[in-house]
N, C-alpha and C positions, 0 to 999 in steps of 0.2 A: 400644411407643413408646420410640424412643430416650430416656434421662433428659438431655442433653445439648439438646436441644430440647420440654421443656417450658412448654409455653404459658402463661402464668397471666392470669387475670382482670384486667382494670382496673375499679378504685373510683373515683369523684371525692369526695374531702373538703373542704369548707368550711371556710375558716380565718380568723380573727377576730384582729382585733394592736389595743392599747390604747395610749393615750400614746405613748411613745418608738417605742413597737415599732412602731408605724403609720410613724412618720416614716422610719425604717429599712428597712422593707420598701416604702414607697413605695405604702400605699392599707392602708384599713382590712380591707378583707374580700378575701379570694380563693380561687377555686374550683380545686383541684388535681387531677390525675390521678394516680394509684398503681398500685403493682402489688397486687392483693390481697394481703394477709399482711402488708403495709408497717406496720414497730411506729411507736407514739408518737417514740420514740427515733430513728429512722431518718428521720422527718418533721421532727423538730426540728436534726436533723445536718443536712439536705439545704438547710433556709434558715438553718443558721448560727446556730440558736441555743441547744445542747446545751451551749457553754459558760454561758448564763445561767442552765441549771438548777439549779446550785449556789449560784447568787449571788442567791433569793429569787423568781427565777420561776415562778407557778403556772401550772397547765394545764388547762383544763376540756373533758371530752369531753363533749358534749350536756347541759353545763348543770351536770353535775358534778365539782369539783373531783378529779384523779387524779394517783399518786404512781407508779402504775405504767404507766413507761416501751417498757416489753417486752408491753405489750399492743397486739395484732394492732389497722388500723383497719378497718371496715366500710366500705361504702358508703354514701354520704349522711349519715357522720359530720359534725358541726362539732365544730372543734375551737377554743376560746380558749385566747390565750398572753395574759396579764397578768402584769404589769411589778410588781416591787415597790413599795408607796406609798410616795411619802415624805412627810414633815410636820412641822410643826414648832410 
């Protein structure tokens, strides 16, 4: 098989946005299509919000909190993005 025409998988992941993040993305939850292999990182780049990772955004893959970026998603992952809290 030519490497040049490699076919890969598509996954659909679940995506979860809180607070701000909802109003920004324009709806709480939505269900995406991927290439299999697609990292945390490369989903967060794709809606624009790779710069909030530095600035107190956490990320939870199926319920648990994760710092690693460069991990591959599955199929029928959910994924939340929560906003830093603020309070006063």
């Amino acid at each position: 098989m030519d490497d040049n025409h490699v076919q890969r998988r598509a996954v659909k992941v679940r995506m979860l946005f809180f607070g701000p993040l909802a109003e920004k993305i324009g709806s709480r939850e939505i269900e995406v299509p991927l290439d299999e292999g697609t990292t945390l990182m490369e989903l967060a780049e794709k809606f624009h919000l790779s710069k909030l990772i530095g600035s107190g955004l956490r990320i939870a893959i199926d319920g648990e909190i994760t710092e690693k970026m460069d991990q591959p998603l599955s199929d029928s992952t959910e994924v939340a993005f929560l906003p830093p809290v603020s309070g006063g």
